[in-house]
N, C-alpha and C positions, 0 to 999 in steps of 0.2 A: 652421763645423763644429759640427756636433748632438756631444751625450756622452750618451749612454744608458747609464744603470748599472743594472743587472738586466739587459742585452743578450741573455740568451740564457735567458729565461723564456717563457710563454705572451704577455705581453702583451708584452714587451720582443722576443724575436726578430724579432713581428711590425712591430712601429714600425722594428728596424734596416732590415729590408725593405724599408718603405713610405719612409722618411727616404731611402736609398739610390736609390729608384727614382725619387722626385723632386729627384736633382739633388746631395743633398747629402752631403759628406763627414762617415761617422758615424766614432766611436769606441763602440765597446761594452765596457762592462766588467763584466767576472764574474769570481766567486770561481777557477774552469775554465772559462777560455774554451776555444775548439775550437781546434786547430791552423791552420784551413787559413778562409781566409776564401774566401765566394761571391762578393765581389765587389772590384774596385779601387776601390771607395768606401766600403768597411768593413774596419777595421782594429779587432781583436779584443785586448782588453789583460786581465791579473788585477790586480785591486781588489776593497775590499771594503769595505759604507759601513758597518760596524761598526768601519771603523779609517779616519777620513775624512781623516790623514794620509799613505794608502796612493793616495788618491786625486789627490795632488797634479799632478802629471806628465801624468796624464790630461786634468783640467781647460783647461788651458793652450791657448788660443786658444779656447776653446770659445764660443759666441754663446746655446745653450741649451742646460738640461738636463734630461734625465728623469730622476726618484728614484724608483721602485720600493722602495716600504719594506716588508720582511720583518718577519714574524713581527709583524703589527699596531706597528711600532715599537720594542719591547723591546730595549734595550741599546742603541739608537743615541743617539749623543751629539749633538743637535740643534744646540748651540753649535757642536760645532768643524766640521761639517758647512758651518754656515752660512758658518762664519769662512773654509774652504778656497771654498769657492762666490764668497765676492766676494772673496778674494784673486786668483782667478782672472781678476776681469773679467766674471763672468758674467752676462748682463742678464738673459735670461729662465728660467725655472726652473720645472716642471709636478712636481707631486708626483701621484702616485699615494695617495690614501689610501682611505678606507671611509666608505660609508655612512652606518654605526654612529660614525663621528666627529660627526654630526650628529642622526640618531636617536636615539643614545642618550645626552646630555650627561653623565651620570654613571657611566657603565658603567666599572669597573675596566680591564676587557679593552682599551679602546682610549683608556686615559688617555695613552699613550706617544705616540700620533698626533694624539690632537687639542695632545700639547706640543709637535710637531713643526711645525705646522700654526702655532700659536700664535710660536714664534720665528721663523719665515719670514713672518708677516704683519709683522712689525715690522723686518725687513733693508730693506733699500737692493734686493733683487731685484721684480724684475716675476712677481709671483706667479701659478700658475694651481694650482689643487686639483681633483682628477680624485677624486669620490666616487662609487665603482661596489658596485652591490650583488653578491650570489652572483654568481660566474663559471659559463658554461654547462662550462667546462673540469673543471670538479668532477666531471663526471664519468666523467672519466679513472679515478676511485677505484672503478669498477666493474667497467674492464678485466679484471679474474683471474676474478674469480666468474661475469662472464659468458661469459671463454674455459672456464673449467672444469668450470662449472656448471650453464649456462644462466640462473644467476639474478642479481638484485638486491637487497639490501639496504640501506635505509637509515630512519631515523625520520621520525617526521611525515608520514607515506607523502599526506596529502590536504590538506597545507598549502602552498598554491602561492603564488611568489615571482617576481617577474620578472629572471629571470637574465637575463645578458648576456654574447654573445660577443667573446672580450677581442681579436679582430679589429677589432671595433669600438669598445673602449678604446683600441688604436694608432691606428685612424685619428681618432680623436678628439682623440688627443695629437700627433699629429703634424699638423696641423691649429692646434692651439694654437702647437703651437713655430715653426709656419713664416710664420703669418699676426700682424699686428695686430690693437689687440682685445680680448683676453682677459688681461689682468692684470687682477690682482684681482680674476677669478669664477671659482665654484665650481660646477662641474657635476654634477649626479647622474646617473650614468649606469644606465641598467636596460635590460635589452630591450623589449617593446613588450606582450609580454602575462605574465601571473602562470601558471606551471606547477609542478604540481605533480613531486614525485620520480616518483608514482608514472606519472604521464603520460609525463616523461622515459622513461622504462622502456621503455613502448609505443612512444613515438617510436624508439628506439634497436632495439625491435624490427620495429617495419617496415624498419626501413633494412636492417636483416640480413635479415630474410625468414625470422624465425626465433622462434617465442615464446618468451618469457622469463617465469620464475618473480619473482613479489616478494614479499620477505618486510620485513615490517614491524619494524623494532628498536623496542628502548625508550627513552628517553634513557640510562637506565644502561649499557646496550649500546652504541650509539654514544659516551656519554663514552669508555667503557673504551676501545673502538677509536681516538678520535682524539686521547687522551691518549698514544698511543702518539709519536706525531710533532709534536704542538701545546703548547706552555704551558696548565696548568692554566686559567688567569686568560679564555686567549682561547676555550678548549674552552668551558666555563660559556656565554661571552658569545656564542660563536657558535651554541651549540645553542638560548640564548633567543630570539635572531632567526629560525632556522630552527621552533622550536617554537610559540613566540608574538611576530609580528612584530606592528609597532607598524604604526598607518594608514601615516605615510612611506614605512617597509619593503615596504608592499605596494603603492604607488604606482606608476605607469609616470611616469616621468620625461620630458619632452619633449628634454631636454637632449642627446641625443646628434641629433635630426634638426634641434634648434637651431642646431648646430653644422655638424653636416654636409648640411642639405638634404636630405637622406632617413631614414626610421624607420629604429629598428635592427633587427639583426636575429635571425629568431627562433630557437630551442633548433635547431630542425630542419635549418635552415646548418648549423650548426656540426658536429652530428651528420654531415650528409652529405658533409662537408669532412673528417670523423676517423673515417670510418667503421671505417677500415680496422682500425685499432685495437683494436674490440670482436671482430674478426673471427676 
């Protein structure tokens, strides 16, 4: 039995999926799971790893598990986390972390992850760390202004990054959890080429068949916007990387076709997989 905790996020639904389709009995847990599960081999529970005593019940039988860590870390309690993980019995264990837990070794924003990172290398578990740079899914945050407006907004309009489609963080992880192998390595996950926002844009408008306006923010702008929904600490550290990434940052990483045998894959999947969306 797999335990995916984040079950029903972008990268988490995806893995229940993939976990499912190959065989295995998942449990998924989230804050609101869904009522009705899609399959007899997923079974939907509430949990929450900001209370890793909530998570007890869950764990139980489990062989491996995916951690999806919110919010860069903050307020999770890594100790009792750990301590519920091998009460369980848990052998293998894939964390979802960032990047920037390695690009950037002293950045405030993701000191919470690399303490995370840091107590789970020193457990009794069979450790994998899953470091993936920007998600192509980010740009779900365009949806409105593009139904409403025709346009896009965001900063850094010409500073391209190799995003990656968190399809291919599931298969990556579920890959990790089902195979031998991969304890104790840390994969950097990216897509395969560096784009920028504003090419995003373009791609997004071919797929529609429809021009789209881009409008360029500033960093004050954009802070204001995603302070809205983000911790001060991670807003800062996320707009450094998207404004001035480091050589790492801007690397394509082998590590996902390491893994799986084939390149990952580009913005324009994913787009044509979510089209519908922008529509």
């Amino acid at each position: 039995m797999m335990v995916v905790l984040g079950g029903t996020g972008n990268v988490g639904r995806e893995l229940v999926q993939q976990l499912a389709e190959a065989g295995e009995d998942v449990v998924a847990v989230a804050r609101n799971p869904p009522g009705q599960s899609p399959s007899s081999r997923i079974r939907y529970v509430a949990g929450d790893v900001s209370d890793a005593a909530s998570l007890a019940s869950s764990l139980r039988g489990a062989d491996g598990v995916f951690l999806l860590v919110p919010g860069a870390g903050a307020g999770l309690d890594a100790g009792a986390l750990r301590k519920q993980f091998e009460a369980a019995g848990v052998s293998r264990l894939v964390m979802l972390s960032s990047l920037a837990a390695g690009s950037r070794p002293t950045a405030i924003s993701h000191e919470p992850m690399r303490g995370l990172e840091r107590v789970f290398r020193d457990s009794s578990l069979r450790w994998t760390f899953l470091r993936p740079g920007g998600f192509a899914s980010n740009a779900l945050a365009w949806v409105p202004s593009v139904r409403a407006e025709r346009s896009v907004a965001a900063p850094f309009a010409d500073v391209a990054l190799p995003v990656i489609d968190p399809a291919d963080i599931a298969a990556v992880a579920a890959r990790v959890l089902l195979e031998d192998g991969h304890a104790g390595q840390v994969y950097e996950l990216t897509g395969p080429v560096g784009i920028t926002p504003r090419e995003q844009a373009a791609v997004i408008a071919r797929a529609l068949g429809t021009p789209l306006r881009f409008v360029e923010w500033s960093r004050a702008q954009a802070r204001d916007m995603m302070l809205r929904f983000m911790p001060e600490p991670v807003v800062e550290g996320t707009l450094d990387i998207l404004g001035t990434p480091t050589e790492e940052e801007r690397r394509v990483s082998p590590d996902v076709e390491r893994v799986l045998g084939r390149p990952a894959s580009p913005f324009s999947a994913w787009v044509a997989r979510n089209i519908a969306a922008f529509g």
